[in-house]
C-alpha positions as a Markdown table, in Angstrom:
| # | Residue | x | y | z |
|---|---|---|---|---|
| 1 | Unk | 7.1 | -0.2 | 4.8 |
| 2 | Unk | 4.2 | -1.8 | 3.1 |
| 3 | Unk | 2.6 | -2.7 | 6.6 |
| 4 | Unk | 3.0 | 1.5 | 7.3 |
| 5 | Unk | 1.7 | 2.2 | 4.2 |
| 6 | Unk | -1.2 | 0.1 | 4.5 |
| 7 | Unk | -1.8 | 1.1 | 7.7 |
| 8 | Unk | -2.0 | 4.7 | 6.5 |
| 9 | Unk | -5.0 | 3.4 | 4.2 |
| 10 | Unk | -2.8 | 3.5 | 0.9 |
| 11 | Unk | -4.2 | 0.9 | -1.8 |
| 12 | Unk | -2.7 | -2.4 | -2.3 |
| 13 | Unk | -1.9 | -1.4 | -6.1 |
| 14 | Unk | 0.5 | 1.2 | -5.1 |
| 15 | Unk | 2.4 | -0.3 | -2.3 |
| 16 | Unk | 2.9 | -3.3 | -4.6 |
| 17 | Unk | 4.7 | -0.6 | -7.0 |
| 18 | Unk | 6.6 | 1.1 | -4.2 |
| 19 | Unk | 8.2 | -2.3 | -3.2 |
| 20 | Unk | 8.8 | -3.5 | -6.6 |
| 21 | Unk | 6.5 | -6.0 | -7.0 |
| 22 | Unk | 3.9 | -6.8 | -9.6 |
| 23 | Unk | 0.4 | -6.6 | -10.1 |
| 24 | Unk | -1.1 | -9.5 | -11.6 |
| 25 | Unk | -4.8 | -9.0 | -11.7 |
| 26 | Unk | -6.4 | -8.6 | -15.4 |
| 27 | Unk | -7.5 | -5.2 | -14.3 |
| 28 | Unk | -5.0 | -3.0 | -12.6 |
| 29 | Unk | -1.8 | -5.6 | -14.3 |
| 30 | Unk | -2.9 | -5.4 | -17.8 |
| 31 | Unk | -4.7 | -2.0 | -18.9 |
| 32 | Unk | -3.5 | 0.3 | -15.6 |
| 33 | Unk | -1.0 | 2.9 | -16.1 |
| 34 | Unk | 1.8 | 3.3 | -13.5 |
| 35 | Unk | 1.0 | 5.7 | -10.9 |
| 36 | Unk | 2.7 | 9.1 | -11.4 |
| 37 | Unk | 5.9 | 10.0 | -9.4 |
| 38 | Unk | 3.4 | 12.6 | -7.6 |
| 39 | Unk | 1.2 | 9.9 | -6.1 |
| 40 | Unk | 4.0 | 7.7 | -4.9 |
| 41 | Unk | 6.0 | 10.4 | -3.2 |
| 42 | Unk | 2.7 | 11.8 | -0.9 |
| 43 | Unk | 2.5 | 8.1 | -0.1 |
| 44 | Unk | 6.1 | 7.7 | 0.7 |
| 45 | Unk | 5.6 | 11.0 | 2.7 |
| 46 | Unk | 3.1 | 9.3 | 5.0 |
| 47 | Unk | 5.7 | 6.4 | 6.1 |
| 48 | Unk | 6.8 | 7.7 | 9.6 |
| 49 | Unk | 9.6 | 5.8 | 11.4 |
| 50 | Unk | 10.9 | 6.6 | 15.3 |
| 51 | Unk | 14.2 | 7.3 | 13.9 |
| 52 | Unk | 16.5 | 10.2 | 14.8 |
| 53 | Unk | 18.5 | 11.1 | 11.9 |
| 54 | Unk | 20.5 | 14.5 | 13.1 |
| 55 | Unk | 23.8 | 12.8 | 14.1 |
| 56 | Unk | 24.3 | 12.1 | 10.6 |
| 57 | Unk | 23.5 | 16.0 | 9.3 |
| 58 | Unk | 26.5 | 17.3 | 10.2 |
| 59 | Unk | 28.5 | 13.8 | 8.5 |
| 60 | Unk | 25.9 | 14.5 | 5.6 |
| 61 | Unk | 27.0 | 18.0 | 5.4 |
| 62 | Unk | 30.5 | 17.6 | 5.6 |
| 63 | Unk | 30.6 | 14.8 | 2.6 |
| 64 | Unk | 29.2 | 16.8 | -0.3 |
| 65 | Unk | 32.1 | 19.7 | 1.4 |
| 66 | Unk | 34.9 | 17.3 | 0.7 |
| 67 | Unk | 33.0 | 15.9 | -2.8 |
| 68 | Unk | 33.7 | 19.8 | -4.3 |
């Protein structure tokens, strides 16, 4: 994930906050604010993984039938 998001030309700052971890530098540590829940998910939006997900729709679909 962070080598994707780097990769996509995301700022170390916010990957660091995507993956948990902290930023220690006096600048961004100390007196930045948290980036908003709008800037994280277009960042999470750019991560792109080779990964096909539709066998599990229908499994997906059927739990939240058998959850009602």
């Amino acid at each position: 994930m962070v080598d994707e998001l780097k990769q996509a030309g995301e700022p170390k700052e916010l990957v660091s906050e995507l993956v948990g971890q902290i930023v220690k530098d006096m600048t961004f540590g100390r007196y930045g604010k948290c980036y908003s829940v709008q800037v994280l998910k277009m960042a999470v939006e750019k991560l792109r993984f080779d990964v096909d997900l539709s066998p599990f729709c229908t499994y997906i679909s059927k739990c939240g039938e058998r959850d009602l």
